[in-house]
DOROLUM-180419 format. One record per atom (N, C-alpha, C): x, y, z; atom name. Coordinates in pm, 1 decimal. Layout:
N
ATOM          X          Y          Z   zator
ATOM          X          Y          Z      CA
...
***
This chain:
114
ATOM          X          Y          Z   zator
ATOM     -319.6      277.6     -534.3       N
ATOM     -440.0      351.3     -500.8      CA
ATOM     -410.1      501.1     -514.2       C
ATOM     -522.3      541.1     -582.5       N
ATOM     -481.7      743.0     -610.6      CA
ATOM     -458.1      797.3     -501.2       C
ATOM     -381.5      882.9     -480.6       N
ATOM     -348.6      945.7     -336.5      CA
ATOM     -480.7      969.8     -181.6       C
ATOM     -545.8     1098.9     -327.9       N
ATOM     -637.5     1104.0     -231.0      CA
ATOM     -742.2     1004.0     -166.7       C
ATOM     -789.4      915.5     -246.9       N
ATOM     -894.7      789.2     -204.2      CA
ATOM     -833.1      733.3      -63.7       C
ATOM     -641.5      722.7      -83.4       N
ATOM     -564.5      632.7      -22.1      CA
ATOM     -623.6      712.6      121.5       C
ATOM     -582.2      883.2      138.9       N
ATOM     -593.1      946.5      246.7      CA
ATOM     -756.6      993.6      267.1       C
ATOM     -811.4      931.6      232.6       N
ATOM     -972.4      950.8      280.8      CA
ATOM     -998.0      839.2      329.6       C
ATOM     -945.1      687.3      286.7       N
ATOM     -940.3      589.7      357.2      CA
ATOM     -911.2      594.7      518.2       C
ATOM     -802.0      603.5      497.7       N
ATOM     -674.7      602.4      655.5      CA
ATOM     -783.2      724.4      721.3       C
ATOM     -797.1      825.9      681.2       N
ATOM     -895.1      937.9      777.0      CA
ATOM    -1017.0      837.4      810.7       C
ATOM    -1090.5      798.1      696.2       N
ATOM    -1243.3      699.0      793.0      CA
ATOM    -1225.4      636.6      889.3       C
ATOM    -1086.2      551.9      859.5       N
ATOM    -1065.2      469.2      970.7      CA
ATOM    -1020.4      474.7     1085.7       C
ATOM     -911.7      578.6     1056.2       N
ATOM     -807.4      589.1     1192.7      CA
ATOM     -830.2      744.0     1225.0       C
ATOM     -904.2      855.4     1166.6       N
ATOM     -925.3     1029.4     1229.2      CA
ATOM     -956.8      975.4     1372.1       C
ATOM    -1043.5      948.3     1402.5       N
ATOM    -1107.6      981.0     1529.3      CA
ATOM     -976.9      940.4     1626.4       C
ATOM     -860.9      866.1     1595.7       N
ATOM     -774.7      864.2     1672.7      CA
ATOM     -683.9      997.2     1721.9       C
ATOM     -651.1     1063.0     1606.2       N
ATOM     -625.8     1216.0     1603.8      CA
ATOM     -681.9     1299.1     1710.3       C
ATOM     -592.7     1366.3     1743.5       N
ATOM     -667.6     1463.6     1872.1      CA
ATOM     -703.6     1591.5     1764.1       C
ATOM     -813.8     1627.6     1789.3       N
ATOM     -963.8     1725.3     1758.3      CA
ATOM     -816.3     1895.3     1692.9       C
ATOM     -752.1     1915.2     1722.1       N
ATOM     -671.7     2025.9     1678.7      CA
ATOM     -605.4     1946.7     1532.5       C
ATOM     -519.2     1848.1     1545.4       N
ATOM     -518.8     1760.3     1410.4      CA
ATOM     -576.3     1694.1     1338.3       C
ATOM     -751.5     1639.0     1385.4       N
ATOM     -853.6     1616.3     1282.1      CA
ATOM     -823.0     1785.1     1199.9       C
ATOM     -878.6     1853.9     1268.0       N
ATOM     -915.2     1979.9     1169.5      CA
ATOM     -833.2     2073.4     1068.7       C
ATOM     -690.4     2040.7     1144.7       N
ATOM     -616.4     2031.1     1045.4      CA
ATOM     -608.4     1980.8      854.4       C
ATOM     -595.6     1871.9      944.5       N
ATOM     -616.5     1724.8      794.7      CA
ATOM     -715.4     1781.8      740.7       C
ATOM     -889.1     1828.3      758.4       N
ATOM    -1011.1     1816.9      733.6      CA
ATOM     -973.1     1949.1      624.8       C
ATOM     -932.5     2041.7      685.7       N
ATOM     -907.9     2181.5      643.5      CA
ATOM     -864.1     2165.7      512.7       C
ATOM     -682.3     2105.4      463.8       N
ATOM     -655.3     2117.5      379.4      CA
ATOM     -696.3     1982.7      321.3       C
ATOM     -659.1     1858.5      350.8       N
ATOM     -736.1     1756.4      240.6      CA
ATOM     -868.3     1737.9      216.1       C
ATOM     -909.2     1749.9      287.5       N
ATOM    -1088.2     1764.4      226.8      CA
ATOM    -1153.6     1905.7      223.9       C
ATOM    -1113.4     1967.2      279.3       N
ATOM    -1207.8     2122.5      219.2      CA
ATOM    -1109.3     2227.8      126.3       C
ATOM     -956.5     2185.8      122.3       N
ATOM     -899.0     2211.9       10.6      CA
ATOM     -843.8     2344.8       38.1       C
ATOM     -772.6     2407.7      188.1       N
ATOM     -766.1     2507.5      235.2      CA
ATOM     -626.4     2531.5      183.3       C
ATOM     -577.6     2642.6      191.1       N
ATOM     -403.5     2652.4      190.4      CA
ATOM     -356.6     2634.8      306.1       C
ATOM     -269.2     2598.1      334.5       N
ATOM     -131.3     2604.7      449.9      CA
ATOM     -160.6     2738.8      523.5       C
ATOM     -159.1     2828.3      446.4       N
ATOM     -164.5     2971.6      488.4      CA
ATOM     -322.6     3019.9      574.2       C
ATOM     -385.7     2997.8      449.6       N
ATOM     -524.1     2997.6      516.1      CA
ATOM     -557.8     2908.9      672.2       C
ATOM     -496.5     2814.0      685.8       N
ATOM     -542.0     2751.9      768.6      CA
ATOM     -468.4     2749.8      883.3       C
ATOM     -347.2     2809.9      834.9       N
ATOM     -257.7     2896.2      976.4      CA
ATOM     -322.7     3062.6     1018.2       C
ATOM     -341.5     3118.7      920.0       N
ATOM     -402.9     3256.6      945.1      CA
ATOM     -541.0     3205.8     1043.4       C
ATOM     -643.6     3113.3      999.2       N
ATOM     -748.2     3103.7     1109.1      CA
ATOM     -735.5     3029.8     1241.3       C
ATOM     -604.7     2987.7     1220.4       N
ATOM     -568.6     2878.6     1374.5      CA
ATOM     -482.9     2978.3     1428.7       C
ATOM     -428.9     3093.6     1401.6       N
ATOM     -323.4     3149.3     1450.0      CA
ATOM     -202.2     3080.1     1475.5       C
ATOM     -169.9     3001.2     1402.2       N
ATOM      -35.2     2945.4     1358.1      CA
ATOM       29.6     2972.0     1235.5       C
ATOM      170.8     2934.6     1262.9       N
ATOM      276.1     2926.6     1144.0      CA
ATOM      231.9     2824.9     1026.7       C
ATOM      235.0     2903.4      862.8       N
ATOM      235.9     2793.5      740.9      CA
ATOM      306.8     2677.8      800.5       C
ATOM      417.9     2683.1      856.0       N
ATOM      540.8     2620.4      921.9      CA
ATOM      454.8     2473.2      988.7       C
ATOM      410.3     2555.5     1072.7       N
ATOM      315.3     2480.2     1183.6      CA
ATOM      196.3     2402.1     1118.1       C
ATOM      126.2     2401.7     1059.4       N
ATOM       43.5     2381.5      968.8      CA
ATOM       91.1     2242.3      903.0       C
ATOM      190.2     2280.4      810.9       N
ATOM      260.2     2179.7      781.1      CA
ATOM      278.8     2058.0      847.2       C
ATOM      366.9     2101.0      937.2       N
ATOM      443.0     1984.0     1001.4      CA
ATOM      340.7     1920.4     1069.3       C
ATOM      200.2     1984.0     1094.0       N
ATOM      149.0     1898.5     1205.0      CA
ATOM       38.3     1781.8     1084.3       C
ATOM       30.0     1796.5      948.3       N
ATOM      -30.0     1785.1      798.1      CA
ATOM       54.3     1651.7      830.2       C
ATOM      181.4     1638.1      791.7       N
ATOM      262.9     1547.4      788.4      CA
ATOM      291.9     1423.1      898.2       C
ATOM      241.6     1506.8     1009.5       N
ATOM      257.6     1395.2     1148.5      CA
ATOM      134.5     1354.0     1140.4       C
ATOM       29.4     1402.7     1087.3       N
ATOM     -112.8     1334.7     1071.2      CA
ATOM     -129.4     1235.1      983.9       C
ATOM      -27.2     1224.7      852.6       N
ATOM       -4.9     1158.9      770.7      CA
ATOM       52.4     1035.5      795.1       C
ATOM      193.5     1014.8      902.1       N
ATOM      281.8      942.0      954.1      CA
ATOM      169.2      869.8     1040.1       C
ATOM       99.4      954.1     1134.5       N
ATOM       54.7      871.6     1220.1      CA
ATOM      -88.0      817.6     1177.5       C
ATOM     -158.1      824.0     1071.7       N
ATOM     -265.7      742.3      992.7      CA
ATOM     -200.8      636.4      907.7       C
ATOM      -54.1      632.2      827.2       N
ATOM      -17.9      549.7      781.9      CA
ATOM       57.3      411.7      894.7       C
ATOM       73.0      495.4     1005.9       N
ATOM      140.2      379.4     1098.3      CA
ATOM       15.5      285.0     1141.3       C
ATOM      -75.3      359.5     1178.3       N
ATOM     -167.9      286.1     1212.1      CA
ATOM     -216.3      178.3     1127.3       C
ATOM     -211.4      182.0      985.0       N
ATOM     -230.1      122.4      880.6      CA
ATOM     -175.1       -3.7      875.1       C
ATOM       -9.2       48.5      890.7       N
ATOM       83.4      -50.5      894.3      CA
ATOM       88.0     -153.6      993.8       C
ATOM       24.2     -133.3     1119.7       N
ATOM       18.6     -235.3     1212.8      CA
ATOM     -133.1     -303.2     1163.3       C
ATOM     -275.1     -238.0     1152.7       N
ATOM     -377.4     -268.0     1179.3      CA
ATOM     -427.0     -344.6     1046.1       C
ATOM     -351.9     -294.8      908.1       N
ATOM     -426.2     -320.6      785.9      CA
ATOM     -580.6     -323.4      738.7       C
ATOM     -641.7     -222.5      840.1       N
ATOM     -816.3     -222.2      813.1      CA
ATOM     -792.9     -224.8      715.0       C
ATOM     -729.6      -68.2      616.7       N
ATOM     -780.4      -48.6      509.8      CA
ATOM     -786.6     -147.3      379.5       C
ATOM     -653.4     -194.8      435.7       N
ATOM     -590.8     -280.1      307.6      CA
ATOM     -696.9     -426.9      336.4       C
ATOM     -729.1     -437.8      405.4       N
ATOM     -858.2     -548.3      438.0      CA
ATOM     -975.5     -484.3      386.0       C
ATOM    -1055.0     -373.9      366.5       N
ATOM    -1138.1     -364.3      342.8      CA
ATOM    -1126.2     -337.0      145.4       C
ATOM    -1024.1     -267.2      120.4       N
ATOM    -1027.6     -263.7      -16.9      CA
ATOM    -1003.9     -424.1      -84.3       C
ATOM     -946.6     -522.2      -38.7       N
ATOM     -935.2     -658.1      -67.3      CA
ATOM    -1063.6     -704.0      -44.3       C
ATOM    -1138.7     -679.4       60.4       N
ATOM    -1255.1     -694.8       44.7      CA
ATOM    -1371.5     -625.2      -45.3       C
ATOM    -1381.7     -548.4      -59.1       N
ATOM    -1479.8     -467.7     -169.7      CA
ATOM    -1454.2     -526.4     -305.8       C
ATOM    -1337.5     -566.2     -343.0       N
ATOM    -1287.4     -615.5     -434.9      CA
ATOM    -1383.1     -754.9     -495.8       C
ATOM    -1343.4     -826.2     -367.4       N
ATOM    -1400.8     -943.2     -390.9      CA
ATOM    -1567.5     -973.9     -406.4       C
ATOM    -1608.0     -825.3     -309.2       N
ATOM    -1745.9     -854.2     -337.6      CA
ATOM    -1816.3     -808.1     -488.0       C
ATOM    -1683.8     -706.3     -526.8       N
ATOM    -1749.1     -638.2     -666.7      CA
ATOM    -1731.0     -796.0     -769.3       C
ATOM    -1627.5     -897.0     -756.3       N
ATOM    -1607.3    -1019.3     -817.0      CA
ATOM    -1745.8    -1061.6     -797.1       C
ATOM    -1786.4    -1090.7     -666.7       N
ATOM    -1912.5    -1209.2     -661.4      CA
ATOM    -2083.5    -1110.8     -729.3       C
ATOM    -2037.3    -1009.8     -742.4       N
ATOM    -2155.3     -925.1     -815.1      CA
ATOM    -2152.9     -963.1     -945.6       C
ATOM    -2028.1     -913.9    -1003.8       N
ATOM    -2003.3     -968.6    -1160.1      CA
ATOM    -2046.7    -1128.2    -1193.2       C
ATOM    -2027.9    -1225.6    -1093.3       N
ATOM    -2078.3    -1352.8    -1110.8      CA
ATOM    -2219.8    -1359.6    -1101.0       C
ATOM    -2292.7    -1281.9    -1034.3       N
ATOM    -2459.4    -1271.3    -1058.9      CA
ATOM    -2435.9    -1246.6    -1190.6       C
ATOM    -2393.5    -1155.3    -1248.9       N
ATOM    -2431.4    -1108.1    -1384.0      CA
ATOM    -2403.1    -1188.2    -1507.1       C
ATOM    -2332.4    -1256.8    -1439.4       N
ATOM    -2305.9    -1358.7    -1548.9      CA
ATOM    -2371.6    -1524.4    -1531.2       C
ATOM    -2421.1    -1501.2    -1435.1       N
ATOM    -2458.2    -1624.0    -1397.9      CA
ATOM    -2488.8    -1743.6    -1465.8       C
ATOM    -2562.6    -1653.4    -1619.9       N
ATOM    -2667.7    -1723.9    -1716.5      CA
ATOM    -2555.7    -1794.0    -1804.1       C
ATOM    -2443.8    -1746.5    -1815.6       N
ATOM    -2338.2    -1794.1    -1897.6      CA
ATOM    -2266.9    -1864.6    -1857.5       C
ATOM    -2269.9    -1921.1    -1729.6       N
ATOM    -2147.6    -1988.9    -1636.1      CA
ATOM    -2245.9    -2107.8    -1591.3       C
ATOM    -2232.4    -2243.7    -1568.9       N
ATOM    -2256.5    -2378.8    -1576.0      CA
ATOM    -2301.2    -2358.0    -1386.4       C
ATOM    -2406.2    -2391.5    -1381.9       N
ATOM    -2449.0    -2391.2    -1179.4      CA
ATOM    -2343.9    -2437.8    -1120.0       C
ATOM    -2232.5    -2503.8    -1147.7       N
ATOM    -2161.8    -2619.5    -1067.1      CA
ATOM    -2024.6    -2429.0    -1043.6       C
ATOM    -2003.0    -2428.7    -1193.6       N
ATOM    -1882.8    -2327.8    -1196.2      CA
ATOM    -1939.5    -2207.7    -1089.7       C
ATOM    -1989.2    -2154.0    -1133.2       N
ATOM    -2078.3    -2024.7    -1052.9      CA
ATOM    -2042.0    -2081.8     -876.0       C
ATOM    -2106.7    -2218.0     -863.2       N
ATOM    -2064.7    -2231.7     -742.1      CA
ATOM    -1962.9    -2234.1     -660.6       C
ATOM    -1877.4    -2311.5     -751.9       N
ATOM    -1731.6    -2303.4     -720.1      CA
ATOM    -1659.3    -2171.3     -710.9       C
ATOM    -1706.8    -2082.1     -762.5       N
ATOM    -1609.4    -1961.7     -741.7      CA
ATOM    -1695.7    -1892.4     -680.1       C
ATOM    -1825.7    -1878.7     -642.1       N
ATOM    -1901.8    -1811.2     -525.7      CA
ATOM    -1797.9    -1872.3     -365.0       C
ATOM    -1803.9    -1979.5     -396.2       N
ATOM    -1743.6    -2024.7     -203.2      CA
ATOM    -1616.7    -2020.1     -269.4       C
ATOM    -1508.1    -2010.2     -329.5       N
ATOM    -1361.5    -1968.6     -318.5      CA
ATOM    -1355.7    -1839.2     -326.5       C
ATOM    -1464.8    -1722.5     -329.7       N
ATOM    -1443.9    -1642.1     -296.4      CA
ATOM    -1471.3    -1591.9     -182.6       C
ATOM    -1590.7    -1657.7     -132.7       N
ATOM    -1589.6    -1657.8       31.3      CA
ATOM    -1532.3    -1712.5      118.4       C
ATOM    -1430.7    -1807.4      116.1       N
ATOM    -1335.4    -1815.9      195.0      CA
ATOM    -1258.0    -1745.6      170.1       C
ATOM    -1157.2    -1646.9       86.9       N
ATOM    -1113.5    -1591.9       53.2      CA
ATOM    -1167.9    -1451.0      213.1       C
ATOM    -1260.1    -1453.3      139.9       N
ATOM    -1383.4    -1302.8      209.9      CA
ATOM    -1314.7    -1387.6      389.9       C
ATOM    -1364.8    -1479.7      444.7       N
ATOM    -1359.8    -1530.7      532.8      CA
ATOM    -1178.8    -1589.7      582.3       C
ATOM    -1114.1    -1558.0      526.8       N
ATOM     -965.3    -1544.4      577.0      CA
ATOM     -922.2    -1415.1      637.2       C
ATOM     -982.0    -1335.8      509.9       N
ATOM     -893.3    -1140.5      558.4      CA
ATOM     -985.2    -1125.9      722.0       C
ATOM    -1122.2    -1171.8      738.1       N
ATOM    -1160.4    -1132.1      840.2      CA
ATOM    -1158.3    -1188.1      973.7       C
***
């Protein structure tokens, strides 16, 4: 997964766990695209500081990951639903019986991760 998608994920899911000084952090430079500098000059902190607290925001959205696997559940899921879309579209080409068969092996599939 491209970096950033990966860390816009882990932020939907797990920011609000972040205490409100390290949401804005994260928000600052990965999504509004601030410098280190910039975003120590308006917090009155160290680039230094900035950093390190960038990185513990990072550690602690990927840990959460690692125990909880939302994300990795929900992209396995989107997945599968973009599969059962493509099977509408094809529907006309695929035999009622086939279509069926891989509509419900993909919903149990859907119905395991959750």
């Amino acid at each position: 997964m491209e970096k950033i998608v990966e860390q816009t994920l882990l932020y939907d899911f797990y920011g609000e766990l972040l205490t409100e000084h390290q949401r804005r952090i994260y928000e600052d430079v990965v999504f509004n695209d601030y410098s280190l500098s910039e975003v120590a000059e308006e917090l009155g902190i160290s680039r230094q500081g900035v950093h390190d607290n960038l990185k513990r925001c990072s550690r602690i959205l990927q840990s959460y990951e690692d125990k909880l696997h939302l994300v990795e559940k929900f992209v396995t899921i989107r997945e599968k639903i973009r599969q059962i879309h493509q099977l509408s579209k094809d529907c006309d080409s695929l035999g009622k019986q086939e279509l069926v068969s891989r509509i419900e092996k993909i919903s149990q599939e859907i119905l395991k991760e959750l």
